[in-house]
C-alpha positions as CSV (number, residue, x, y, z in Angstrom):
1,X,-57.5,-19.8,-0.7
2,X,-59.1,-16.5,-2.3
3,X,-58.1,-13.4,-1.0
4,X,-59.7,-10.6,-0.6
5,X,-59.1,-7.1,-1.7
6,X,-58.2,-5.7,1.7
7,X,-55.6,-8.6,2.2
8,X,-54.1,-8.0,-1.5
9,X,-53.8,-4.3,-0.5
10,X,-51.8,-5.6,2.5
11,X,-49.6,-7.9,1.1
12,X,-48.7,-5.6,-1.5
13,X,-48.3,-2.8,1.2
14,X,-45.9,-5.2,2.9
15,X,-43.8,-6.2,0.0
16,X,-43.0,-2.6,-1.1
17,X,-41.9,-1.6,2.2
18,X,-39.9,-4.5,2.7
19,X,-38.2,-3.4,-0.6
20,X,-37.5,0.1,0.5
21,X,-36.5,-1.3,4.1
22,X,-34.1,-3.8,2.4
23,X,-31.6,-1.5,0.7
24,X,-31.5,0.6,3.4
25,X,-30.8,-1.7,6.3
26,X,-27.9,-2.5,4.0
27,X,-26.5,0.8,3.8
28,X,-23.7,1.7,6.3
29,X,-23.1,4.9,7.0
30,X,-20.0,6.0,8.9
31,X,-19.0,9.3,10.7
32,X,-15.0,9.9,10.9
33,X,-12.5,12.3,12.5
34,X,-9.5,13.1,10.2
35,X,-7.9,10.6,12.9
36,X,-10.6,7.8,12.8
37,X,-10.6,7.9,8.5
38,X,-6.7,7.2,8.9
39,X,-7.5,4.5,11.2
40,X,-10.0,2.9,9.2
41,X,-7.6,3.2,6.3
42,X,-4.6,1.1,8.3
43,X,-7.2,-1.9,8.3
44,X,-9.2,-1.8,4.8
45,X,-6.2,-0.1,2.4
46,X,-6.0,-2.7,-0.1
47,X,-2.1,-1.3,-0.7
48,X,-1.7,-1.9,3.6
49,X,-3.2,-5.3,3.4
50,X,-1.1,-6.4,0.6
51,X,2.5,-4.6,2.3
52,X,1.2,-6.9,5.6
53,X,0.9,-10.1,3.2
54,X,4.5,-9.0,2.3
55,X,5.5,-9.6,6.0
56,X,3.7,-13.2,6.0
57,X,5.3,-14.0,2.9
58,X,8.8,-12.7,4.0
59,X,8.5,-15.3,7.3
60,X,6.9,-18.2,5.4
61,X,10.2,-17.3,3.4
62,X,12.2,-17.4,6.4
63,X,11.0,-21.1,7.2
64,X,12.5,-22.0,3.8
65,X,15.9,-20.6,5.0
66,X,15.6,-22.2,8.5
67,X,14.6,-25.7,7.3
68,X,18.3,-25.9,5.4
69,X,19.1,-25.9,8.5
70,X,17.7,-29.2,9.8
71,X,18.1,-32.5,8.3
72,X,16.9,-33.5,4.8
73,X,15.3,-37.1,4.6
74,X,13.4,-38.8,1.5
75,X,12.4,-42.1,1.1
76,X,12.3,-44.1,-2.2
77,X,11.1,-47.2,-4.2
78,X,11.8,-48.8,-7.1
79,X,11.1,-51.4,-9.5
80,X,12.8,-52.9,-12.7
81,X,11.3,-54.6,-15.1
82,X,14.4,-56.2,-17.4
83,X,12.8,-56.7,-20.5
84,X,16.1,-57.9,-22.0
85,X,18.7,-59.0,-19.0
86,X,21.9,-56.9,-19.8
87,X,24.3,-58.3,-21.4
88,X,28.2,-58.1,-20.5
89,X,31.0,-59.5,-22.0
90,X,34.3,-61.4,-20.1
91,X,37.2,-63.2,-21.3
92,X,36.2,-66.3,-23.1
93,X,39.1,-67.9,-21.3
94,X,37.6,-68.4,-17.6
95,X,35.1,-70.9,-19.5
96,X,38.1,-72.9,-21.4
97,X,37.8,-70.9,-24.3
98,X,40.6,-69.6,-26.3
99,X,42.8,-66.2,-24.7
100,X,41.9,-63.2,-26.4
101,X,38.2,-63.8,-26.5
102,X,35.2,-62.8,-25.5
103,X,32.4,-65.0,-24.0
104,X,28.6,-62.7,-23.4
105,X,26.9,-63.7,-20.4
106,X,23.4,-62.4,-19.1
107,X,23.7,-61.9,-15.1
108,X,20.7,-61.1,-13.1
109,X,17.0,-61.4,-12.9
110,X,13.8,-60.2,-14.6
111,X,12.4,-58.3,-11.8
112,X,14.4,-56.3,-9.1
113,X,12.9,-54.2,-6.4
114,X,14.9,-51.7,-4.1
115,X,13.6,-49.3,-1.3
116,X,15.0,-47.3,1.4
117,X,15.8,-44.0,2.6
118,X,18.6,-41.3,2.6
119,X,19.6,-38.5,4.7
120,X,21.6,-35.4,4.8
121,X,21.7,-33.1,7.6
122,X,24.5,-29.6,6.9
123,X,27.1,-29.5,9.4
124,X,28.5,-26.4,7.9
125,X,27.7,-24.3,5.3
126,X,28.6,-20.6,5.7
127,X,25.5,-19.5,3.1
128,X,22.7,-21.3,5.4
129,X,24.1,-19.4,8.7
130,X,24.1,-16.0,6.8
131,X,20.6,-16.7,5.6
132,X,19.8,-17.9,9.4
133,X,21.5,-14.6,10.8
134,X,19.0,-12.6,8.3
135,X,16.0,-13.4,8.7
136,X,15.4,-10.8,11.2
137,X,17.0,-8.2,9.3
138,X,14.3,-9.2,6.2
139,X,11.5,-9.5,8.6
140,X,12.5,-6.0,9.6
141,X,12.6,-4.7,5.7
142,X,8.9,-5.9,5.0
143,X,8.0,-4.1,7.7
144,X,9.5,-0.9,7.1
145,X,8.0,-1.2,3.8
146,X,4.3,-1.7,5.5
147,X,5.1,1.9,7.6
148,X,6.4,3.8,4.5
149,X,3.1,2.0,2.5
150,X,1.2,3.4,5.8
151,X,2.2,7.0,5.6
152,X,1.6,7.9,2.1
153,X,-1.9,6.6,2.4
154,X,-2.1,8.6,6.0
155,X,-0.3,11.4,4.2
156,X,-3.3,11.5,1.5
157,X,-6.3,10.8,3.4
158,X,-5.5,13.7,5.6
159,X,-4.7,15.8,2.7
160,X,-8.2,14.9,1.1
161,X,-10.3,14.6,4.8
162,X,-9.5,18.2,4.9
163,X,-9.6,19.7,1.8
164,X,-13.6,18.5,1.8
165,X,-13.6,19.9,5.1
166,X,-12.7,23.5,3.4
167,X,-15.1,22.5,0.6
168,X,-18.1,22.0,3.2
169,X,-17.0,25.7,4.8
170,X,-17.3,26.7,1.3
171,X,-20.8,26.1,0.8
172,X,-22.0,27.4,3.8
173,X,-20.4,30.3,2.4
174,X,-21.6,30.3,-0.8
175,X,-24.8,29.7,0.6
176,X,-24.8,33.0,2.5
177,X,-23.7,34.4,-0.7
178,X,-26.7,33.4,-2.2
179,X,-29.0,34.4,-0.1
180,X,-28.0,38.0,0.0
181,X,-28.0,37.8,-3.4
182,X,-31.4,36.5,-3.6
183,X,-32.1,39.5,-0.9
184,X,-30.8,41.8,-3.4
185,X,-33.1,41.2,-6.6
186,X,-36.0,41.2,-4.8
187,X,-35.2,44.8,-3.4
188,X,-34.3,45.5,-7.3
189,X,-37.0,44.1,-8.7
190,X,-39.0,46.1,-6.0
191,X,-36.9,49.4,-7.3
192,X,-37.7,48.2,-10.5
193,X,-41.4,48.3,-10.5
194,X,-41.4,51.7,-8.6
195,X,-39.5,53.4,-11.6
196,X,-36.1,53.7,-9.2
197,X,-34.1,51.1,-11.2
198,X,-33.3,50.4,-14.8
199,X,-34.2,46.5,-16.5
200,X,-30.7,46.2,-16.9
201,X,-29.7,46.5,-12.9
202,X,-32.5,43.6,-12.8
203,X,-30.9,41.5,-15.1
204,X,-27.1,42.1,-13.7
205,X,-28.2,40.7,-10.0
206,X,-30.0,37.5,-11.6
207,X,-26.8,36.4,-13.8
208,X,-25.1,37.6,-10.1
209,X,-27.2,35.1,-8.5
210,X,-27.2,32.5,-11.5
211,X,-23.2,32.7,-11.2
212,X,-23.3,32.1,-7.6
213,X,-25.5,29.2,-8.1
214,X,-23.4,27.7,-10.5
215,X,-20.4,28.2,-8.5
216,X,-22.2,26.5,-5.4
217,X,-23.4,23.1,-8.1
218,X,-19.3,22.8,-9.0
219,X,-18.2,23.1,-5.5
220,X,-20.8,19.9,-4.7
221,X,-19.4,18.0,-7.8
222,X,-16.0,18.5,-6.3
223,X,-17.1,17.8,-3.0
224,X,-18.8,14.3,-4.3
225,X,-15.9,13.4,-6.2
226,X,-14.1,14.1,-2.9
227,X,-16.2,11.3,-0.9
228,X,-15.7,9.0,-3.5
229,X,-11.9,9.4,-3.3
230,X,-11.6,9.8,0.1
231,X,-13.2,6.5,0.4
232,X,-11.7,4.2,-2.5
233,X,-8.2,5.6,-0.7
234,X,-9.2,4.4,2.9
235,X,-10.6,1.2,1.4
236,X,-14.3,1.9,2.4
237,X,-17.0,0.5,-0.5
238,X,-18.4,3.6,-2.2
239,X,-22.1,3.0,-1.9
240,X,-21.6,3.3,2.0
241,X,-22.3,6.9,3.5
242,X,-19.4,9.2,4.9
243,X,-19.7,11.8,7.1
244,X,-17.0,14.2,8.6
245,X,-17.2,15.7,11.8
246,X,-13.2,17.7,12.3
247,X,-13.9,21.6,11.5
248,X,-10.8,23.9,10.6
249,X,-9.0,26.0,13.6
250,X,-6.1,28.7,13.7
251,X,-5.0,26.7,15.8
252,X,-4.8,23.2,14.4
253,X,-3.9,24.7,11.3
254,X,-0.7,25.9,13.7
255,X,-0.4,22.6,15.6
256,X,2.9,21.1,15.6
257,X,4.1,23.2,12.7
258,X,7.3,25.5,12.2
259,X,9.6,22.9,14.9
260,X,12.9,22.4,14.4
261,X,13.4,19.0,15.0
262,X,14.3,17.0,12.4
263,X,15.9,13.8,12.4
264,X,16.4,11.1,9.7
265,X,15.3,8.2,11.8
266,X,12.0,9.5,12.2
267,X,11.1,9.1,8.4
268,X,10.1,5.4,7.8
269,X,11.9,5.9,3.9
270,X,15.3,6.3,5.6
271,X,14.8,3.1,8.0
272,X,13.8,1.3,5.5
273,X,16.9,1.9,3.4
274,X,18.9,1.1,6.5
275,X,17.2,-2.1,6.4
276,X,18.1,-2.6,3.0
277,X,21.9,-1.8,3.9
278,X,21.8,-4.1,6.5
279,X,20.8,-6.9,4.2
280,X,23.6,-5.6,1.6
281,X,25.8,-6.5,4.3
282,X,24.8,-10.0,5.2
283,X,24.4,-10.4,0.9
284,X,28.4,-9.6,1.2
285,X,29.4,-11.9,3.9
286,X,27.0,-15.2,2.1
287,X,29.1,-14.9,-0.9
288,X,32.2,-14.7,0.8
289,X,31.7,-17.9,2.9
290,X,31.0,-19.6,-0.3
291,X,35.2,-19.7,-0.6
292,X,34.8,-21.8,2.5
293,X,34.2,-25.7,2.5
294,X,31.1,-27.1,3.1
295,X,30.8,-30.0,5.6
296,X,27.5,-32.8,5.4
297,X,26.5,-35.9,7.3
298,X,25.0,-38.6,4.7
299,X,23.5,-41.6,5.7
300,X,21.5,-44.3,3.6
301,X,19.7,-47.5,4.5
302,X,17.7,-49.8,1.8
303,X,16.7,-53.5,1.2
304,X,17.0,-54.9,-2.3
305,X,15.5,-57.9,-4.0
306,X,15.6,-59.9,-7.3
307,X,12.8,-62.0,-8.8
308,X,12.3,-64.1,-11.5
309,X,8.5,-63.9,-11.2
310,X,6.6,-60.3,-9.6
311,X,6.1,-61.8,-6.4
312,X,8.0,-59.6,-4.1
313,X,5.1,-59.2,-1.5
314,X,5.1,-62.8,-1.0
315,X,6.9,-65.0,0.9
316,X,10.5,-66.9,-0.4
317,X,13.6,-65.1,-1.7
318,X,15.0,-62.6,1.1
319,X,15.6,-59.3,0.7
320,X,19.2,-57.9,1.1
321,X,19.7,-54.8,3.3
322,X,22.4,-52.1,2.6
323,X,22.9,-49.3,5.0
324,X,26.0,-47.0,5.4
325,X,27.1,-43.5,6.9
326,X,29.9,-41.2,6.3
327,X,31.0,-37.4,5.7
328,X,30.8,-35.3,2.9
329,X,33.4,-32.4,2.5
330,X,32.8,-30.2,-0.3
331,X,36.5,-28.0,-1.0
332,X,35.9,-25.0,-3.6
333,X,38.7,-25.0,-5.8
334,X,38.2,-22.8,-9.0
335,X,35.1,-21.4,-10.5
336,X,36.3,-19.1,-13.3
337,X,36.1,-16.2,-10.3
338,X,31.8,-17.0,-10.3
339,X,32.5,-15.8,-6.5
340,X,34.5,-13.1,-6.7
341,X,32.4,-11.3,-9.4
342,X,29.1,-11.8,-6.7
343,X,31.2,-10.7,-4.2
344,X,31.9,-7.4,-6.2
345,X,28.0,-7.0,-7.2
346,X,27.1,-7.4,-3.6
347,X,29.8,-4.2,-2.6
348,X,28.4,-2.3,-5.6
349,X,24.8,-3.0,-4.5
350,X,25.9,-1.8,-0.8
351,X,27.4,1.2,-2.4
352,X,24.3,2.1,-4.0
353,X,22.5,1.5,-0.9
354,X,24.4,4.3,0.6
355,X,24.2,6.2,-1.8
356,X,20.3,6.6,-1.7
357,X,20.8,7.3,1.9
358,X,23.0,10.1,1.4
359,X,20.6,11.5,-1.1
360,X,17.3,10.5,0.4
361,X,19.0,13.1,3.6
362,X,19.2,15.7,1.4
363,X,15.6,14.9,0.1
364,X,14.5,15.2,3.4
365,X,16.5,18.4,3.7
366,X,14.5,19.8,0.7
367,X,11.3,18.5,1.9
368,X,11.6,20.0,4.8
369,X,13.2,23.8,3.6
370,X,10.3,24.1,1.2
371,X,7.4,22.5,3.2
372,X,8.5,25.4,5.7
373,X,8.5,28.3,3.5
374,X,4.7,27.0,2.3
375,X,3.4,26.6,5.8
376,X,4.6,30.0,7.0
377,X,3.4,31.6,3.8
378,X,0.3,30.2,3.4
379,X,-0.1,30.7,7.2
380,X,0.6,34.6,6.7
381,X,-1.8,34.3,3.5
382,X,-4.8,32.9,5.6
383,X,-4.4,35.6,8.2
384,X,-4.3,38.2,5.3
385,X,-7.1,36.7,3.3
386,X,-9.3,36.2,6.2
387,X,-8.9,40.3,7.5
388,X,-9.8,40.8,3.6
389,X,-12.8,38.5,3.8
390,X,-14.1,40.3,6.8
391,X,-13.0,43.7,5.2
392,X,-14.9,42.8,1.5
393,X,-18.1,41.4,3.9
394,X,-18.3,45.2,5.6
395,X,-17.8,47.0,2.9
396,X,-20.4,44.9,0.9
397,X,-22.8,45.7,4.2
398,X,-22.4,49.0,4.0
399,X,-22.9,49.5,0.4
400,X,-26.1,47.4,0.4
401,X,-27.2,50.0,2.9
402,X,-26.4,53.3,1.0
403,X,-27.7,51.2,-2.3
404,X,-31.3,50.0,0.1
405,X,-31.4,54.1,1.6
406,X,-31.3,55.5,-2.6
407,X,-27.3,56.8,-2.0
408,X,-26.3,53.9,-4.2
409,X,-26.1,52.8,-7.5
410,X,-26.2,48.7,-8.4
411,X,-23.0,49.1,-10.0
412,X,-21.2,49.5,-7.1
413,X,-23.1,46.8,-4.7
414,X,-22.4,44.3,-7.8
415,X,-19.4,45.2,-7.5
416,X,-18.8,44.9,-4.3
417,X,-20.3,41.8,-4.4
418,X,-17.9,40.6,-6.7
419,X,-14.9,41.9,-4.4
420,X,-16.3,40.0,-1.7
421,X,-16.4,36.4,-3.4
422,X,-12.6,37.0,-4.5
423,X,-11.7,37.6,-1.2
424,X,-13.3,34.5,-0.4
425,X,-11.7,32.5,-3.2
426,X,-8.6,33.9,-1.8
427,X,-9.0,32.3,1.0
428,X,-10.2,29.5,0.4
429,X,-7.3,29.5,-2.6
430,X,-5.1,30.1,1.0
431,X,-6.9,27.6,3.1
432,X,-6.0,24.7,0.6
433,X,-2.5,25.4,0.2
434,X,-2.2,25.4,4.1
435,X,-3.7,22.4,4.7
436,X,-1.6,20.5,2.1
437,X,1.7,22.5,3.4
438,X,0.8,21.6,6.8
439,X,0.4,17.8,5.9
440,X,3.3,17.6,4.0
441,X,5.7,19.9,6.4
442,X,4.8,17.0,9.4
443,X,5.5,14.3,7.2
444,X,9.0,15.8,6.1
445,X,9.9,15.6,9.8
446,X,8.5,12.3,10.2
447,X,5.6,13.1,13.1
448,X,2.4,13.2,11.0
């Protein structure tokens, strides 16, 4: 079939745009609260899917314990080849021969086949019921582990959500900052021309506005590097688009900050270590049992037969059944005190255990002294910083009025210029320190 050019043109047409539509139709983009990023991280963390893998493992674990528990059966089968019939000796004399002597005999046959099966089923064993007893308590540990797993990552992704938040308030900022700074060399360059300003005043207010510039390109590396973080932490794939719609209040920057109530129980660390002490505890009592006797029901049954030639699944010679049943008592006597010495470990590990308690409760003492002193200082610093900001903005105002009316020089507007994006670092310098006070002041008390 020939085409024509029109149709070429088309098909052409169609195949770029359905390369351009392609890649995008694959993109995702997202847009997340500070609470909605945390959530997505509980689901896609690759460190919170593989703490929840510990809790599958832990029961799968569990099964291994329980099925001690319930009887043990195995079957086998087996076949001899006697290349060479044993040989055993008896006394020459039951044949006639003389006392004293020894006649070798070959009993047997060539080919003998035996199968059957055995059980055991534990009546007691002290270690099983410990393990038995537990398994909750381990169940329990992995999942403590999956909480304390959960609030670091929570911890962080709130720490990062909102320090992008304050980067994003930044430009805006800076953005304002440029524009009345590309406000102010026009006007000098107007000056300028009419003989009322020196070359030099030109060239301070464009390595003003170049500095600013600069400043604003850093702030939107940082705040790209940001994303990127933000969403390898919350297990998001990078090439998808993130968008942030929480904004920064007094008041949330207040919320739930300053209380008095703390208590251990509400940090996932310390339940986790009482999880730990509670297995300590069981570890104790599954090494003392061990000084107890255990107690087993066997039972075997099997059929066994002998053959000259390999014909065993045909018919002729029978096969002879065994089968028999009986109790097995196991006494611990004397093990070079193996049991006392685990015993002793086990103690020592609880010891340990209680230990880290004791001192993770005067971590959390710390945490919580010094997250409070940085939250109400960085709280007083924002108020401060922000009356200075508004201060440095009016006084900037007014100067650029005096400098636009002649009254001024363009000293003392760059300089008041300069004043003014201090004040804003020191805020911003403020801002940052709040927000990471403020995270880490709610998880010191356990409600973040």
């Amino acid at each position: 079939m020939k085409l024509n050019p029109a149709s070429i043109y088309r098909i052409a047409a169609m195949l770029v745009l359905t390369s351009i539509m392609r890649p995008a139709l694959a993109q995702q983009s997202y847009t997340f609260s500070a609470k909605q990023a945390v959530e997505y991280a509980m689901k896609n963390s690759v460190n919170v899917q593989n703490a929840l893998k510990d809790i599958e493992i832990q029961i799968q674990s569990n099964r291994e314990i329980t099925a001690a528990a319930y009887p043990q059966i195995s079957g086998s089968v087996n076949v001899t080849d006697y290349l060479k019939l044993p040989t055993q000796l008896i006394p020459a004399e039951f044949f006639g021969g003389q006392p004293g002597t020894f006649a070798a005999v070959q009993f047997g046959t060539k080919y003998n086949g035996t199968y059957g099966a055995s059980l055991n089923q534990i009546l007691f064993d002290g270690q099983v019921f410990v393990g038995l007893q537990a398994r909750a308590a381990s169940i329990e540990y992995a999942e403590k582990n999956v909480a304390v797993t959960q609030e670091l990552i929570k911890a962080n992704v709130y720490k990062i959500y909102y320090q992008l938040v304050v980067a994003k308030k930044q430009i805006t900022l800076l953005d304002a900052n440029i524009a009345r700074a590309e406000k102010l060399l026009h006007d000098t360059k107007a000056l300028f021309e009419n003989g009322f300003q020196e070359k030099l005043d030109v060239d301070k207010t464009t390595v003003l506005l170049s500095n600013l510039k600069t400043e604003k390109l850093k702030v939107e590396n940082q705040l790209q590097s940001g994303y990127v973080g933000l969403k390898y932490l919350m297990g998001m794939p990078v090439k998808y688009e993130l968008a942030l719609s929480d904004t920064l209040t007094g008041e949330f920057m207040r919320d739930q900050v300053l209380s008095d109530s703390v208590r251990f129980e509400d940090r996932q660390e310390f339940l986790m270590l009482k999880s730990v002490e509670k297995l300590n505890n069981y570890n104790i009592k599954r090494y003392k049992f061990t000084y107890i006797p255990t107690l087993s029901l066997t039972g075997s049954y099997s059929r066994m037969a002998q053959r000259q030639s390999f014909d065993f699944f045909k018919g002729g010679e029978p096969w002879y059944n065994t089968a028999y049943i009986g109790l097995q008592l196991n006494v611990p006597i004397f093990d070079g005190f193996a049991k006392d010495a685990r015993v002793k470990q086990a103690r020592l590990e609880l010891a340990k255990t209680q230990n880290s308690m004791e001192g993770l409760k005067n971590q959390i003492n710390n945490e919580v002294e010094t997250a409070r002193i940085t939250i109400g200082n960085a709280l007083i610093a924002i108020d401060e910083q922000t009356k200075n900001m508004k201060l440095a903005e009016e006084v900037y105002n007014q100067t650029k009025i005096k400098y636009e009316q002649g009254l001024g020089s363009n000293l003392e507007i760059t300089n008041a210029e300069t004043d003014l994006r201090e004040a804003q670092n020191n805020y911003f310098n403020a801002l940052y320190t709040g927000i990471v006070a403020r995270v880490d002041y709610l998880k010191a008390i356990g409600k973040l």
